[in-house]
N, C-alpha and C positions, 0 to 999 in steps of 0.2 A: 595742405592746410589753408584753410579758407580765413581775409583777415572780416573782422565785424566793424562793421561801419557805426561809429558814435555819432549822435545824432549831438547837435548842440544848441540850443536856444537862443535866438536873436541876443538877449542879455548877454550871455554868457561870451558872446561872441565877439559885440562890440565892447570889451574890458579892456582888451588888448591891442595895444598899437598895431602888434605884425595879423592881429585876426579884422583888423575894419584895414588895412591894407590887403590883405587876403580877400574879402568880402568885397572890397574897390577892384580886384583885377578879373576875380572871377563871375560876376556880375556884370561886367562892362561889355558883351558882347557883339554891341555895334562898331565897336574900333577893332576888333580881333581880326588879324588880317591871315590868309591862308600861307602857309610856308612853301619855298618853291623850292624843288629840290637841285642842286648845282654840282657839276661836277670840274674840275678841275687837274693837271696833272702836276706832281709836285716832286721832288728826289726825295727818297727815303732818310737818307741822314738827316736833312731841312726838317721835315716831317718829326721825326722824332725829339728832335731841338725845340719846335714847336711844342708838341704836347706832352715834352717837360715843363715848360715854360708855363700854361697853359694848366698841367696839375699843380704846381707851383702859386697860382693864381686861385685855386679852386674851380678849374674850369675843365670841361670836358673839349674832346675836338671840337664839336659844332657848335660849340659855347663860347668858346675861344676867338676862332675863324668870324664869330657875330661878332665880338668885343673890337676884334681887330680891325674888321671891316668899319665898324662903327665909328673907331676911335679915327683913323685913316681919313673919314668921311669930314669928318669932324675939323682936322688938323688942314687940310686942301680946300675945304667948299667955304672957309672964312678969310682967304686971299685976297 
């Protein structure tokens, strides 16, 4: 099943807060930066703790692991 793409008119689009945020992220494509792919090795139990934690959040693994790393970044680089 094929889904049909609705087309929407500048007007229409800028009405809504989350549609001119929408419109700001995907129009912005000079900051877009390439994602690098990483791998890691981690114990299964951890892992799973994790992405309870993580669906709990509404996050998925790779969603999560950015949040975390972000938040990490955040909490040590203002020492």
């Amino acid at each position: 099943m094929a889904l049909k793409r609705i087309e929407y008119s500048d007007n229409q689009m800028d009405e809504s807060l989350s549609g001119k945020r929408a419109k700001q992220l995907f129009n912005n494509k000079e900051t877009k930066e390439k994602k690098i792919l990483t791998t890691f090795s981690i114990e299964p139990k951890f892992k799973e703790e994790l992405e309870e934690l993580f669906s709990d959040m509404g996050l998925g693994w790779a969603a999560g692991i950015r949040f975390a790393l972000k938040e990490f970044s955040k909490k040590y680089t203002n020492r």
